[in-house]
N, CA, C and O atoms as a MOPAC input file, in Angstrom:
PM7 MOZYME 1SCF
protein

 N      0.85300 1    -1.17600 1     0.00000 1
 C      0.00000 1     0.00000 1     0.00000 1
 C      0.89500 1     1.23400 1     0.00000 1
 O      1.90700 1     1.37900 1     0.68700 1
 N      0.29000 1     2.25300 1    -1.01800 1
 C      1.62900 1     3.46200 1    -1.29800 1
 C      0.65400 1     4.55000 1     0.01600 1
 O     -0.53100 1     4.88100 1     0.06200 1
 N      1.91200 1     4.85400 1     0.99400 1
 C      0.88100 1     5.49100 1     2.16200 1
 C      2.07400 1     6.54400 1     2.38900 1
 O      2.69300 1     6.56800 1     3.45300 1
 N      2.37500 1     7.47000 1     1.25100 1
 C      3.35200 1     8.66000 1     1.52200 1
 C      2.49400 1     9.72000 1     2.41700 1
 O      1.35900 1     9.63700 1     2.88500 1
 N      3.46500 1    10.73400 1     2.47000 1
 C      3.15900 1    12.34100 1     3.28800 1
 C      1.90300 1    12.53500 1     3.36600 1
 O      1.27200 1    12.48600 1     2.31100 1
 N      1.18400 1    12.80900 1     4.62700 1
 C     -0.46700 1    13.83500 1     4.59600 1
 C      0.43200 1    15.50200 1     3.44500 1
 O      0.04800 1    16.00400 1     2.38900 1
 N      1.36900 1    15.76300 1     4.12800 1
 C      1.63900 1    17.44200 1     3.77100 1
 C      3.14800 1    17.44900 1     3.13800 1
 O      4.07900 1    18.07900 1     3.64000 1
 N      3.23300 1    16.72400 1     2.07000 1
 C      4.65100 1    16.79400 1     1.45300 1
 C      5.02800 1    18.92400 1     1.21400 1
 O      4.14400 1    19.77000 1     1.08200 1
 N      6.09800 1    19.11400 1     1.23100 1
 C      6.54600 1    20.39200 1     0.53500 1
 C      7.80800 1    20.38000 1    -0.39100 1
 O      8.67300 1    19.51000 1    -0.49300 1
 N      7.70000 1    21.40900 1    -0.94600 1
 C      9.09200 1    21.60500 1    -1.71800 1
 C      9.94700 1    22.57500 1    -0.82100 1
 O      9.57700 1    23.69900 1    -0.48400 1
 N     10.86400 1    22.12100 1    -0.56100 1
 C     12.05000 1    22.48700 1    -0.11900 1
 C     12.94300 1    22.96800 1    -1.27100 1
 O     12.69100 1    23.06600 1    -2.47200 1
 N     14.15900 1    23.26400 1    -0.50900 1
 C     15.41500 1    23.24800 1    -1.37100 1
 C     16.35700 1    22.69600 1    -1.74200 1
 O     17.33300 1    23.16100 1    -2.33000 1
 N     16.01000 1    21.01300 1    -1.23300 1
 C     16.66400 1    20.14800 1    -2.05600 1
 C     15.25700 1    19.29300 1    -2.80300 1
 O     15.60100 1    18.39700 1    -3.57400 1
 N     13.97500 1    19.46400 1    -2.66400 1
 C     13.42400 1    19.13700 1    -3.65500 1
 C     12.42900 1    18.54800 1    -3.07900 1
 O     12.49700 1    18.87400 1    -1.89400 1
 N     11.34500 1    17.71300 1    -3.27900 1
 C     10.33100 1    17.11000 1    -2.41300 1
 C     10.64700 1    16.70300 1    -1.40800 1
 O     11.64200 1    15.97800 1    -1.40900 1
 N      9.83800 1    17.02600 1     0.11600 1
 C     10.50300 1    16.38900 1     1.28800 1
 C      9.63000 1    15.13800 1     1.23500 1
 O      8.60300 1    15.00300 1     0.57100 1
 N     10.03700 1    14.50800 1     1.80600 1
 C      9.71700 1    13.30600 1     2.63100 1
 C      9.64600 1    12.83300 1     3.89300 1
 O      9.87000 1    11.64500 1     4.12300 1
 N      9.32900 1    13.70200 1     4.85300 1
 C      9.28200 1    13.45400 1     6.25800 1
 C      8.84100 1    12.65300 1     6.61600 1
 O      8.24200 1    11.74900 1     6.03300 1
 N      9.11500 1    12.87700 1     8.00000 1
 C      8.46600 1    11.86800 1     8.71900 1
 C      7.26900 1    12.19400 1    10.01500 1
 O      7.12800 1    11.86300 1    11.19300 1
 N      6.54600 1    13.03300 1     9.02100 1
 C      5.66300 1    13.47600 1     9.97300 1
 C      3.97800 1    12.56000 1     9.25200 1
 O      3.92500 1    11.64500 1     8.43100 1
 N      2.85000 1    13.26500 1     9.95800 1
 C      1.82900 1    12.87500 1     9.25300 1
 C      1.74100 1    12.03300 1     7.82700 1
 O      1.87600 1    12.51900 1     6.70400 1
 N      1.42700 1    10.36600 1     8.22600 1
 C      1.27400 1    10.12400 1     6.46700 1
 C     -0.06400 1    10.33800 1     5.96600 1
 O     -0.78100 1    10.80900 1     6.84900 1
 N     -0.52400 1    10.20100 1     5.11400 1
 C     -1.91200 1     9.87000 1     4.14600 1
 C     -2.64100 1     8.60000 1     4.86900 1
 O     -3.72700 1     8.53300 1     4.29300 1
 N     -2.59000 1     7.66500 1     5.74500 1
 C     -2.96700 1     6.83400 1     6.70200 1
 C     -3.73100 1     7.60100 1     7.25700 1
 O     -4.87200 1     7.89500 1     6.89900 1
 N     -3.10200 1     8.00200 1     8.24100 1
 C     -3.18800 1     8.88100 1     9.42600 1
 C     -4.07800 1    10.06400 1     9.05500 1
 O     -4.89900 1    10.37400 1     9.91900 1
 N     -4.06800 1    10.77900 1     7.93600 1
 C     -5.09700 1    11.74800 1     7.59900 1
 C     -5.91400 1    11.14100 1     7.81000 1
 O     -6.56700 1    11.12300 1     8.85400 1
 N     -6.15200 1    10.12000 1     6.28600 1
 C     -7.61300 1     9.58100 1     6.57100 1
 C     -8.23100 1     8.77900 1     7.84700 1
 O     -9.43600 1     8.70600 1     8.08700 1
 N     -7.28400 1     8.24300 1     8.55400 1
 C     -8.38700 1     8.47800 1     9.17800 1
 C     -9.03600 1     8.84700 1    10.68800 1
 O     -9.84600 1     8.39800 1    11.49900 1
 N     -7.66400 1    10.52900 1    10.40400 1
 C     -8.27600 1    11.28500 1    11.69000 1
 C     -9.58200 1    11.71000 1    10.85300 1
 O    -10.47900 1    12.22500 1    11.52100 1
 N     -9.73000 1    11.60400 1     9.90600 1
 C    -11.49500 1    12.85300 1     9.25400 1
 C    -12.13100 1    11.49200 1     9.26600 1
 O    -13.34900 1    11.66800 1     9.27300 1
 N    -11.76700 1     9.88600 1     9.27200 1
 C    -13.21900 1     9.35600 1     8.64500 1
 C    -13.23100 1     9.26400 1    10.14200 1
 O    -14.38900 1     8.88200 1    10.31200 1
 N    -12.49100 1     9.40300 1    11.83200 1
 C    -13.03700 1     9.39700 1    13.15300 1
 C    -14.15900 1    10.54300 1    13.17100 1
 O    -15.32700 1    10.36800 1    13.51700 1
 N    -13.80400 1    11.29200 1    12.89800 1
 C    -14.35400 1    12.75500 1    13.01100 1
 C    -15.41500 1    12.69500 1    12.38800 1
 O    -16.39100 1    13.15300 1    12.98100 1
 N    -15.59800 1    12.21600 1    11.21700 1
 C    -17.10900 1    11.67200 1    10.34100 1
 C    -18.10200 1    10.56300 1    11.09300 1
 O    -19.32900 1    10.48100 1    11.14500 1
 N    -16.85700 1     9.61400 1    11.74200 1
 C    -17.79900 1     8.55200 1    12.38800 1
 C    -18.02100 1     9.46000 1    14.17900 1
 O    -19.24200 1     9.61300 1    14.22800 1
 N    -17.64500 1     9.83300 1    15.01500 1
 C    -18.13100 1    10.65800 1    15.91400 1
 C    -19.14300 1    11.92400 1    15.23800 1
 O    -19.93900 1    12.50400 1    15.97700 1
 N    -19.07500 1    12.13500 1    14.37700 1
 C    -20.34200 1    13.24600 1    13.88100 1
 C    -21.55700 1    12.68100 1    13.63200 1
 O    -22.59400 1    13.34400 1    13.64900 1
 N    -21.51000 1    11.30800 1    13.36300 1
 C    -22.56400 1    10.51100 1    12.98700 1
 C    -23.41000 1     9.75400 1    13.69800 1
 O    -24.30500 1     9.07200 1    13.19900 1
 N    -23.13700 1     9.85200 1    14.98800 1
 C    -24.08900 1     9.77100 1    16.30600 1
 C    -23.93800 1     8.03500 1    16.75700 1
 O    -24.37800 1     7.86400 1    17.89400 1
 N    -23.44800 1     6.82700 1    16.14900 1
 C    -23.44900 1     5.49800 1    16.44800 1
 C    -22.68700 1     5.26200 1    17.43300 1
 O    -22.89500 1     4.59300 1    18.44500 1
 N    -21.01500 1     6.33700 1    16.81400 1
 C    -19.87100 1     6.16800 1    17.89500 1
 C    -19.78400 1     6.26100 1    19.37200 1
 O    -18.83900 1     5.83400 1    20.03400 1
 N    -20.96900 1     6.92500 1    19.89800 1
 C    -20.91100 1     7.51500 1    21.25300 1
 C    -21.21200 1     5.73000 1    21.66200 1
 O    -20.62300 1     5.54800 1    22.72700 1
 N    -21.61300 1     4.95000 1    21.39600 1
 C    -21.49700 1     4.11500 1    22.18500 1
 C    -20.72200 1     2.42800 1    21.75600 1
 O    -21.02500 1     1.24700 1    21.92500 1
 N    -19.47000 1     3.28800 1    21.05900 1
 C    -17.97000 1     2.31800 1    20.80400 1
 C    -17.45500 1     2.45300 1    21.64800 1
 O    -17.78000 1     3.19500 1    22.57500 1
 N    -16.13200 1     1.51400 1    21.54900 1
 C    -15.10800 1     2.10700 1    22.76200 1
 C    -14.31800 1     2.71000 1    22.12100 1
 O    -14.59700 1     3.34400 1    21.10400 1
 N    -13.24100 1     2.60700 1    22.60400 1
 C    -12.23100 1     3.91100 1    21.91000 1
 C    -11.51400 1     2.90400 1    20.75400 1
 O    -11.29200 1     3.36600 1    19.63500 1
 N    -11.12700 1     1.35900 1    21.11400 1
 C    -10.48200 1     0.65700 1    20.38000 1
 C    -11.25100 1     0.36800 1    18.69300 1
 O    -10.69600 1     0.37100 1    17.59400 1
 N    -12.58000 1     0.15700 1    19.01800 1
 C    -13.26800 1    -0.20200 1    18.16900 1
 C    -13.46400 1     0.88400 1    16.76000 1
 O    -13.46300 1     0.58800 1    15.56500 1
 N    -13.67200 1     2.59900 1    17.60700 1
 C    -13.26000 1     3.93600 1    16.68300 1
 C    -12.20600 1     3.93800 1    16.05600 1
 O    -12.19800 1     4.37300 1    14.90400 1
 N    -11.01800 1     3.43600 1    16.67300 1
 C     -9.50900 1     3.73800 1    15.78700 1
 C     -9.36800 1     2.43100 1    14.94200 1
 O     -8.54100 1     2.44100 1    14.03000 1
 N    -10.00700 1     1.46000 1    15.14000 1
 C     -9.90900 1    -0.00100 1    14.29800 1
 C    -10.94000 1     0.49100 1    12.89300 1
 O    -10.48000 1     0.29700 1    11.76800 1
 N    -12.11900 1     1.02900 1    13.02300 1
 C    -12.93700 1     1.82300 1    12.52900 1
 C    -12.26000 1     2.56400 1    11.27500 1
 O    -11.88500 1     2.18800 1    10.16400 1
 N    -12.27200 1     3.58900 1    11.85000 1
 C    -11.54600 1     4.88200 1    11.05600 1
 C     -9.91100 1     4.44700 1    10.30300 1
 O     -9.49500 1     4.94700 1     9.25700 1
 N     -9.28900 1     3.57300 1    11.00600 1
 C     -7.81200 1     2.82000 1     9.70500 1
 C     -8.50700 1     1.41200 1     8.92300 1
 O     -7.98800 1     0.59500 1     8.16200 1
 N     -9.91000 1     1.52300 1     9.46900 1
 C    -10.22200 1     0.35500 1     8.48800 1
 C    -10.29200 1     1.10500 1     7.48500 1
 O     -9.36700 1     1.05100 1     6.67500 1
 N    -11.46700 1     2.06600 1     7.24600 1
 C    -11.64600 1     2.97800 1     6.27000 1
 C    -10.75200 1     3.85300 1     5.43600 1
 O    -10.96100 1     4.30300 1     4.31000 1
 N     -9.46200 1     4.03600 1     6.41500 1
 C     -8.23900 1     4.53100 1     5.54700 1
 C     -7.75300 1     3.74300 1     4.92600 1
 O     -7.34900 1     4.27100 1     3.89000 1
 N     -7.58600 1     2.94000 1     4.94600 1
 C     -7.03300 1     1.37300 1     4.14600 1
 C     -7.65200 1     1.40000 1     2.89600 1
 O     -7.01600 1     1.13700 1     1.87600 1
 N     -9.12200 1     1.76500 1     2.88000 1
 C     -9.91900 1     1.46700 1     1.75800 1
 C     -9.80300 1     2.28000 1     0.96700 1
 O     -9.67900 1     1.98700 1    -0.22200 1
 N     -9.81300 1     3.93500 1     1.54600 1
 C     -9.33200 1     5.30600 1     0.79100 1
 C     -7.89900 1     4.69200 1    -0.21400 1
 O     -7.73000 1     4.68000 1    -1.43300 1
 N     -7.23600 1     4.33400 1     0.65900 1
 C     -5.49000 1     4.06800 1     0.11600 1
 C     -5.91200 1     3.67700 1    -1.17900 1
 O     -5.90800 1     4.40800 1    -2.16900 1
 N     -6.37400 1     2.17600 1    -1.12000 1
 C     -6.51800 1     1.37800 1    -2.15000 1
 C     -7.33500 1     2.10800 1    -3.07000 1
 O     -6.74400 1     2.33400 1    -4.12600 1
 N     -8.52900 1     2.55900 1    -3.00800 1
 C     -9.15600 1     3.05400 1    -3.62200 1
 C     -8.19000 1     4.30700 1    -5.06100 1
 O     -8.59100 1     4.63400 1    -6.17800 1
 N     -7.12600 1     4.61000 1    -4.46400 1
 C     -6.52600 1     5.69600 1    -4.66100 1
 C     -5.66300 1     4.73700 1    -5.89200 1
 O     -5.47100 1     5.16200 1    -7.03100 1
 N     -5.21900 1     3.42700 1    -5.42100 1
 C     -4.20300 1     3.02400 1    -6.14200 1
 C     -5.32200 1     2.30600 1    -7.48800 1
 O     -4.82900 1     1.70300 1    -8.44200 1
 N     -6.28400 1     2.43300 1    -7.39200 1
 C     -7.11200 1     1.77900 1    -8.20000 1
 C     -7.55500 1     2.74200 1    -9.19600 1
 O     -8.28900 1     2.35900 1   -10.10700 1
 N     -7.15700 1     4.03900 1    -9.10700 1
 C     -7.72100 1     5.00000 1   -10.12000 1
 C     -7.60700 1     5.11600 1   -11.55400 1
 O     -8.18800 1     6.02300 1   -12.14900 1

């Protein structure tokens, strides 16, 4: 699974590549934030939300490599 940078920049030696936030991790702090907006979550536990929300990033990923 290609799971580069949430926030790549250009620098001055040329695309960074950090090691901060990947494209994982974006998706799925917003699909938590979608699934707590959506009223079911209030009664998950916390494990079940973050199993949740990287299930759904997983699917974004792929989805992405499938274009």
């Amino acid at each position: 699974m290609n799971n580069p940078p949430a926030f790549p920049y250009f620098g001055h030696t040329g695309w960074s590549q950090s090691a901060g936030m990947t494209l994982r991790d974006y998706f799925a702090a917003k699909a938590i934030q979608g699934i707590c907006a959506s009223g079911p979550a209030l009664e998950w536990s916390n494990d079940r939300l973050a199993a949740e929300a990287y299930a759904m990033a997983d699917k974004m990923l792929a989805a992405r490599e499938n274009k």
